[in-house]
N, C-alpha and C positions, 0 to 999 in steps of 0.2 A: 653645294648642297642641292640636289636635288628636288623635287615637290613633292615628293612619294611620302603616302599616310605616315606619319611619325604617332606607333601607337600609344608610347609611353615617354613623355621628359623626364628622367630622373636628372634631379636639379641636389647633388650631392658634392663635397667637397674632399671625403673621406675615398682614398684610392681601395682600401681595404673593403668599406659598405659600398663603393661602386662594384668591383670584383661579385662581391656575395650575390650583389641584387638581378645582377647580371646574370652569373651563372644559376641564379634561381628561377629567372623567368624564361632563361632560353632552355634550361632541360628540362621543363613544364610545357617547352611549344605554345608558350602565351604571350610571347611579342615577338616579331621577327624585326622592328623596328624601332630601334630603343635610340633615343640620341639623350648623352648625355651633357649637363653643364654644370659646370664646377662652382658657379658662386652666383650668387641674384643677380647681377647687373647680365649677364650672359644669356641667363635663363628667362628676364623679361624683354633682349635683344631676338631669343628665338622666336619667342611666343608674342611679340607686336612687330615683327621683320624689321630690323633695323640693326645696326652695323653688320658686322658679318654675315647676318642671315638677314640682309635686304631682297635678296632674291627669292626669299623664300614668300608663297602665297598663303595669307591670310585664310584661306579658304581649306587649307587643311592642318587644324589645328588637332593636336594631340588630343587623342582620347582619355589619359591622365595623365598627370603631373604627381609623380611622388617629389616632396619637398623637405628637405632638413631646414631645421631654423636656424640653425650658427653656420652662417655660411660667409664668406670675403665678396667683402665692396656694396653686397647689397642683401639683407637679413633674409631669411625666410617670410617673417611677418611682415614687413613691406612687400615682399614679392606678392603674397597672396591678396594684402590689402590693395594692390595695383589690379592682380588678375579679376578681383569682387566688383571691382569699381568700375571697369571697361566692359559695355555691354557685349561687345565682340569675343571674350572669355570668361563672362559670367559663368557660364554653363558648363563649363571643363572640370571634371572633379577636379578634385582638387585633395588629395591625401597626405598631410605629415605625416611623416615617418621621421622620427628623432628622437636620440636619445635624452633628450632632456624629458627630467621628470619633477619639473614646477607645475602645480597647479594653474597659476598664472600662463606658463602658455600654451596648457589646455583648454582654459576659460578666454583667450584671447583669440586663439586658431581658430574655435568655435564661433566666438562673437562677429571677426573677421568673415564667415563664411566656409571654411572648409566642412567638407563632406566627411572627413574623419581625421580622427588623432589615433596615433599610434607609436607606442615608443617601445624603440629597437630592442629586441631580446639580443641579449650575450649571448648564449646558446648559437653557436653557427647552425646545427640543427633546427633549432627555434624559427632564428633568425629566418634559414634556409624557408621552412613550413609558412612561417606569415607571410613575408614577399608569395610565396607560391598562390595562399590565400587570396592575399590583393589584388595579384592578377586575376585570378579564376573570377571574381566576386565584379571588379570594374570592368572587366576584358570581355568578360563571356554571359553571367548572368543579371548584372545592372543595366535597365534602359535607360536609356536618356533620349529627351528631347532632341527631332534636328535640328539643325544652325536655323535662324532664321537671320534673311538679310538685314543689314542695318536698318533700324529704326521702326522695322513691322516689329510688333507685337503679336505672339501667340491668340489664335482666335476660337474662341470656344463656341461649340458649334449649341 
């Protein structure tokens, strides 16, 4: 792996919603660097360098993370409750996208920290248009704060 910007984790298990998400953000030309992981335990291995992306730097952490919540070995909602908790990925949006539609883990994602819930439309069309959305909305029109080093805090002038 590389150190080059990774602009979006999609952290999916679904080879079909990986295919979709995929082909929806590259004929939109709103990521050209998509890396994806198949289940939580991977996706917090990307995002803190550690097993297979040990070589990877801390220092270019993805500009979002779309996240499903049933995901193998390690949930959605611990992944994000991990990414909230570490001040080094506090600041990473952070977007479910899942097809679960419990209240419960609308009100949890949220509680947890995530920037938005979103659950997957059937529609491949549908589907196809929100991915497009997400990108344009996190990619091109949302600011975010820069990184700041560990342990400075933001200083208001």
């Amino acid at each position: 792996m590389t150190n080059r910007q990774v602009e979006i984790l999609l952290v999916e298990d679904n080879d079909d919603d990986i295919e979709l998400t995929l082909h929806a953000l590259r004929k939109e030309n709103l990521a050209n660097h998509i890396q994806v992981a198949r289940d939580g335990e991977e996706a917090l291995d990307f995002l803190f360098c550690n097993g297979d992306y040990a070589d990877r730097s801390f220092d270019t952490p993805p500009k979002l993370v779309l996240l499903d919540l049933k995901l193998p070995k390690v949930d959605g909602m611990e992944v994000l409750k991990r990414l909230k908790a570490d001040e080094r990925t506090r600041t990473i949006p952070i977007v479910i996208l899942t097809s679960s539609r419990e209240e419960r883990d609308l009100v949890n994602g949220y509680g947890l920290g995530a920037n938005s819930y979103i659950q997957k439309p059937v529609d491949f069309q549908q589907f196809r248009e929100t991915v497009k959305n997400i990108g344009l909305y996190w990619l091109v029109i949302n600011e975010k704060p820069l990184p700041q080093p560990a342990g400075q805090a933001a200083r208001h002038s």
